[in-house]
Structure formats: structure tokens, C-alpha cells
N, C-alpha and C positions, 0 to 999 in steps of 0.2 A: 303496515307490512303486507306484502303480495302475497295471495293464497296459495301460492305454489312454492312445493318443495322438491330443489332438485335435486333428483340422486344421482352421483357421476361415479362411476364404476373405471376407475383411472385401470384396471386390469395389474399386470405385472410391470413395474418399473423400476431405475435405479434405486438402489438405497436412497441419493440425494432428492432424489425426485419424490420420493416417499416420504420428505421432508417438504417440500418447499412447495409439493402442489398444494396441501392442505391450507399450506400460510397465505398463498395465494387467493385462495378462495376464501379466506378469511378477509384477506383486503377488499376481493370483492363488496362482499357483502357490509362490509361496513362500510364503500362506498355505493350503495343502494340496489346491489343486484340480490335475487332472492334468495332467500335461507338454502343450507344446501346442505344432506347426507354425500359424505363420499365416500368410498372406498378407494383401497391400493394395497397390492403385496408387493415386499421388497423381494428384488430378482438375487441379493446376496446380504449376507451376514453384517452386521455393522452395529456402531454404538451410536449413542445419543444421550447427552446431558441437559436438562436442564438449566433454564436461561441465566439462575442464580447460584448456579453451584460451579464450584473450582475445579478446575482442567485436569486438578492432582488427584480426585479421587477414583479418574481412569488411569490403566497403567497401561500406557503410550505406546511405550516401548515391547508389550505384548502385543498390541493392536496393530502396529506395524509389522513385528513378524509374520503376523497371521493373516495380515492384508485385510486388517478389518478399518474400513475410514471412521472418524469420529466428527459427529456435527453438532450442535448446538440447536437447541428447539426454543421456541419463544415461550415457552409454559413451564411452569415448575417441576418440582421432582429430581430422583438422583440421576444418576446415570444408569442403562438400561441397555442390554443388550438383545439385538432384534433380527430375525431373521425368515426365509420363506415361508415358515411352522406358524405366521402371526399372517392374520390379516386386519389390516387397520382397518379403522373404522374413525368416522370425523364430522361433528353436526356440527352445522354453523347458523347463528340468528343473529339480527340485530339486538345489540345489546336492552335497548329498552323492549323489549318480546320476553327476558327472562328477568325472575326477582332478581332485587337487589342486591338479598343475602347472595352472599358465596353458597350457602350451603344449602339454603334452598333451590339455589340456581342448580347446584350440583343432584341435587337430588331430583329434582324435574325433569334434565335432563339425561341422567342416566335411568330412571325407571324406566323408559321405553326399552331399554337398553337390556335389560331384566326381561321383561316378556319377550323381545324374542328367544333370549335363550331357551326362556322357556318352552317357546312355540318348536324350536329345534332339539327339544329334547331334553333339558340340561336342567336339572333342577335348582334355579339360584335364587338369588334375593341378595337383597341390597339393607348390608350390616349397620350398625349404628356409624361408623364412620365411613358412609357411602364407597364403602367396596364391594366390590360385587363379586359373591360366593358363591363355592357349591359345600354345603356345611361348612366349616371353619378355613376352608381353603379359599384362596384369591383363584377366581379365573378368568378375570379380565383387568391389565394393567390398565391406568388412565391417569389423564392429564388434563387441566383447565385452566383456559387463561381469557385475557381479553387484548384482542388486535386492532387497533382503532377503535371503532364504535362497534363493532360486533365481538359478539361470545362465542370461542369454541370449547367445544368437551370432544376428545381424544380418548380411542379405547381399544383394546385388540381381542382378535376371537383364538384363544391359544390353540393349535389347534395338536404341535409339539412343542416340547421346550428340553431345551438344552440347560437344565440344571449346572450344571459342571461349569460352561461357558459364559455366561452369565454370572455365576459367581469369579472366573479368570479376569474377566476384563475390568477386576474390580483393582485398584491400587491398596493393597492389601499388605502391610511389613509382616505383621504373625498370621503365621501361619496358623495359630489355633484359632485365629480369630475366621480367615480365608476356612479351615473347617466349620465351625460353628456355621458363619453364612450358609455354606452347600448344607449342610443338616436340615437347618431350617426352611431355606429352598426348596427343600427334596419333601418336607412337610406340609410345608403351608400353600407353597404352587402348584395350581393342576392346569394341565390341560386338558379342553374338552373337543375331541377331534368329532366334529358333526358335519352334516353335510353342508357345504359352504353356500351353495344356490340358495339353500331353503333358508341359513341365517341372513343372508342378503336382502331375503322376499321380505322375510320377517320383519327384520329391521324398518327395511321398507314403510310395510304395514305398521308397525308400531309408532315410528316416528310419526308419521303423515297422523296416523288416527291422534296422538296426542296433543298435536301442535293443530292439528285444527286445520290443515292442510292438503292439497292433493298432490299426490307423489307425480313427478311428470320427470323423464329419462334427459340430463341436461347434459352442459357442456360448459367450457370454459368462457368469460365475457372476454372481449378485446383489453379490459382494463387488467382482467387476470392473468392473461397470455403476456401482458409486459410487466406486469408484480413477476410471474415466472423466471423471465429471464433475467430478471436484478438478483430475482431473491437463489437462483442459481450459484450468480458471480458472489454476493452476499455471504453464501453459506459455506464456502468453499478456500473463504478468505482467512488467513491466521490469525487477523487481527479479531472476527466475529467469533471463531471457536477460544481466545483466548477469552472471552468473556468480559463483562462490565467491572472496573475496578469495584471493590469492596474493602473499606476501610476495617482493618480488625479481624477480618477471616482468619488468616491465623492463629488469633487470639483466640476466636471463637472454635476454633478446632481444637483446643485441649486433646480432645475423645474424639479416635475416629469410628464415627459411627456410621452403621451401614441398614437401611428398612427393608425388609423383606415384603412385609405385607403392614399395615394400619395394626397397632399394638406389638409387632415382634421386630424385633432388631436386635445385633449386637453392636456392641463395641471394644475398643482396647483403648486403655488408658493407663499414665504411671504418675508417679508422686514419689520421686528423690531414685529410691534403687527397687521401688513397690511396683509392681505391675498388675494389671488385672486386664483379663477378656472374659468376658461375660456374652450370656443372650438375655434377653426378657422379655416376656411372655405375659401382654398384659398386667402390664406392671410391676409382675415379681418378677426375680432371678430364676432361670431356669438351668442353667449352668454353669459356673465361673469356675477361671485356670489360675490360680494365686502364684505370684514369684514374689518372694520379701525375704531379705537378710534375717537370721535368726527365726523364723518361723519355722524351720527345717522341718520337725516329726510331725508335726501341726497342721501341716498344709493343706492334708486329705481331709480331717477333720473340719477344716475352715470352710471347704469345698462346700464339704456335706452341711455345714450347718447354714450354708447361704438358699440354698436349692429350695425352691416356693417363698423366697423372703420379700414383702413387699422392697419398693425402690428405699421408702425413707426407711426402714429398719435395720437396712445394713449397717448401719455406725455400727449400731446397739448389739449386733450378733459380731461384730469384729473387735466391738472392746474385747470381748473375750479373751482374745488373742494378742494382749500387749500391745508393747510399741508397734509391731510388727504389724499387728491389725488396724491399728489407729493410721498407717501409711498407708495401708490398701483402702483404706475408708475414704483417704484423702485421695485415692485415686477413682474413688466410686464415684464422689464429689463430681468429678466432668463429665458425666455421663448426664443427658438431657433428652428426655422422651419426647420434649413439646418442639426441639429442632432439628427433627428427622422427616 
């Protein structure tokens, strides 16, 4: 691997281009050009799904009112809504530069990632499930995948966030459910508005000192400058936002469920005329909205007796509750913490 790492400061560009420069230089480098920090801010509002998730969990038909386009990214995760208040951020190595594990690759590369916030002020640290917080709050989204032969890790410096909007462009039927998400949002998401220069330098500095590297001010290769304009035409296409078929997605959506941050999500799920939307908060219930025939006077109490309940013990607090419980139990049933 070449001892030089390039940082490219793409400045302010399209949303699209906010996409597809990073992927670009992803191709680079995995066709032998040297590892590269980038940055870019998008110049307008827009979403972005990951590469395995269903087109149905954005609502489309809001995103067009609002003139917000939707693109598809080669790295996993839900769908994400992103705007000026974000400046991305994007390291790329040849894949054999970083472990093998996922998650020590993850964690490798986001600790530089960690110091500079901290050098910019921001008290963080990087959680047992490599998210990076300021105390119990996420403040920097991310994403990691691998493009040919090279690894990227994707992360943003929040610097505002549109709670409200970010929860809208979600494909949401209950509305308690569209509540609980902003709740949660409004909880566990922070933005840490710093000075953008000195996060830049920092990163900078961080990056080059851990990788072993000398930071030098780059540019795009001839190989990336024509990955650009494919992955332009690419991303812009119907056929690439509708996504790779996936046998059973359907099936597998029983529960739609939505992550806020590593440990917190809701969902809403039913079983026959049983409904349930719920949050959970590391593993327990931390809220749930019960609908079931015959439950009638019950329901508050069913509420209250679910709130700090681990996942598996809901059966056990819903027998309580009769038939009536045993239906919402069968709706708890789809809810899955390890497929969010």
C-alpha cells in the first residue's frame, strides 16, 4: 500500500454527487490508486437507502412533494434522510490494509474518527456496538461496506438535524408508531455543531497518524473521473433505486421496524385483529400502544405492565391478559432486534 493518504475536500455538491463521488473513489482505490479521506456537503435535502433495503420503507410519494430525490448507496443500513446540517465524511483502503473481521475493521476505522471529535471539542467514544456517542446519544451516523477490493467506512459530522424530517420521509402506516420514532430521535440523536475547519484538520490528523500515513491534498484519478460519470448515469436510474430482488422480504417484514440508533428501535406489528407498536430500549419495552378485541378496560394496565420488560418476557406479562394477550404476544412474536 502507498504511504500516502489523500484527503479530497469535494467542498459543496449535488445530493447525487454526494453519493457517487465517494463510490468513485472507492473504485479507485480498489483499482490501486491510494487510500483516500474525503469530504462533501450536500448543496440540498435528499434520502438515501441502503443497498439491501426495500424502496417501501421510504414514503415516495412524500419525497416527491417535497422535492427530495432518493438514491440508493452500495453499503448497508435503513434509509436516512440527509442534508446541508451533515458533512460527510468517507476513508477508503485497500481491503487487505484493514482486519478481516467486520468489526474490528469497524472499529479501526472509526477510532480516528472518535479523536478528532474530540480534538474539535465533542466529548465522544465509541459504544460496544461501534457507534459513536456523546453519552448515550449517537452523533455520527455511518455505514461500511466493501467495493471491489477496497473498504469504505462512511460517517457524518451532524452538525443540525431535522428530527421531524428524518422521521417523515419514513414509510410509516401508525402514526403511533411515526410518534414513538420522533420521540426517540429527538432522544438519542444529537447534533454537535463545531467548527467545521478544525474537524476537517483533525480528521486529517487522525486519520494519516493512525494509518501510518502522510496526509497530502488529492484529487480525483482518470479511472475515477470515468467510475463518476457511470456511477452518475448508475444512480439516477430506476432500475438501481429499485434495488436487488430479494426473495421473501415480504415475509421477512411481518414487523415494520424502524433503528434509531444501535439498541433502540420501534416497531408495529399485528396478529389476526391484535395490534402492537412498541420502542425498545436495549432490549426491554420502553413503550407499547396495545389494540385487541376484548381487552377493552385492560389495555392501560397491559401498557403499564409491559414498560422495562425484557423482549423474551412479554409472553409471560401478556398471559395475564387472556386470549386477548396471548394475540398481542403473537404480535410481539415479529418483532426482531438482530434484523434492524
Amino acid at each position: 500500500m502507498t504511504d500516502v493518504l489523500r484527503v479530497i475536500d469535494f467542498g459543496r455538491v449535488t445530493p447525487l454527487r454526494s453519493q457517487t463521488l465517494w463510490h468513485a473513489v472507492a473504485y479507485g482505490v480498489s483499482a490501486g490508486a491510494p487510500p483516500a479521506l474525503s469530504f462533501a456537503r450536500p448543496s440540498d435535502p435528499y434520502v438515501c437507502v441502503g443497498y439491501h433495503r426495500g424502496l417501501d420503507e421510504v414514503d415516495e410519494q412524500y419525497c416527491r412533494a417535497e422535492g427530495l430525490p432518493v438514491y440508493r448507496r452500495m453499503v448497508g443500513g435503513g434509509p436516512v434522510y440527509l442534508d446541508v446540517g451533515q458533512l460527510f465524511f468517507q476513508i477508503c483502503l485497500p481491503a487487505r490494509a484493514v482486519p478481516a473481521s467486520r468489526l474490528d475493521a469497524l472499529r479501526t476505522l472509526l477510532a480516528p474518527a472518535v479523536t478528532a471529535f474530540r480534538a474539535a471539542g465533542v466529548a465522544a467514544w465509541l459504544d460496544d456496538d461501534t457507534e459513536i456517542c456523546a453519552g448515550d446519544r449517537k452523533i455520527c451516523g455511518h455505514g461500511a461496506g466493501q467495493i471491489g477490493d477496497a473498504v469504505v467506512v462512511c460517517g457524518n459530522l451532524i452538525e443540525r438535524f431535522d428530527h421531524e424530517r428524518a422521521t417523515r420521509v419514513l414509510a410509516l402506516a401508525d402514526q403511533a408508531q411515526r410518534a414513538e420514532t420522533l420521540r426517540l430521535m429527538r432522544r438519542y440523536v444529537a447534533a454537535t455543531p463545531v467548527d467545521t475547519a478544525a474537524f476537517r484538520a483533525a480528521m486529517t490528523s487522525a486519520y494519516a497518524g493512525a494509518l501510518g500515513l502522510a496526509a497530502a491534498a488529492g484529487e480525483l484519478t482518470a479511472t475515477e473521473l470515468d467510475r463518476l460519470a457511470e456511477l452518475d448515469g448508475r444512480f439516477t436510474s430506476r432500475e438501481w433505486l429499485a434495488g436487488p430482488a430479494m426473495a421473501g422480504r415480504a415475509q421477512a417484514r411481518r414487523a415494520r421496524q424502524v433503528k434509531v440508533r444501535s439498541g433502540v428501535w420501534t416497531f408495529a406489528a399485528e396478529s389476526g385483529d391484535a395490534r402492537v407498536v412498541a420502542s425498545v430500549v436495549r432490549g426491554t419495552v420502553n413503550r407499547a400502544h396495545l389494540t385487541a378485541p376484548g381487552l377493552n378496560d385492560s389495555t392501560e394496565a397491559a401498557q403499564r405492565a409491559l414498560a422495562g420488560v425484557p423482549l423474551a418476557s412479554v409472553p409471560d406479562v401478556l398471559a395475564r391478559f387472556g386470549g386477548p394477550g396471548r394475540q398481542l404476544a403473537a404480535a410481539f412474536a415479529a418483532a426482531d432486534g438482530k434484523r434492524i
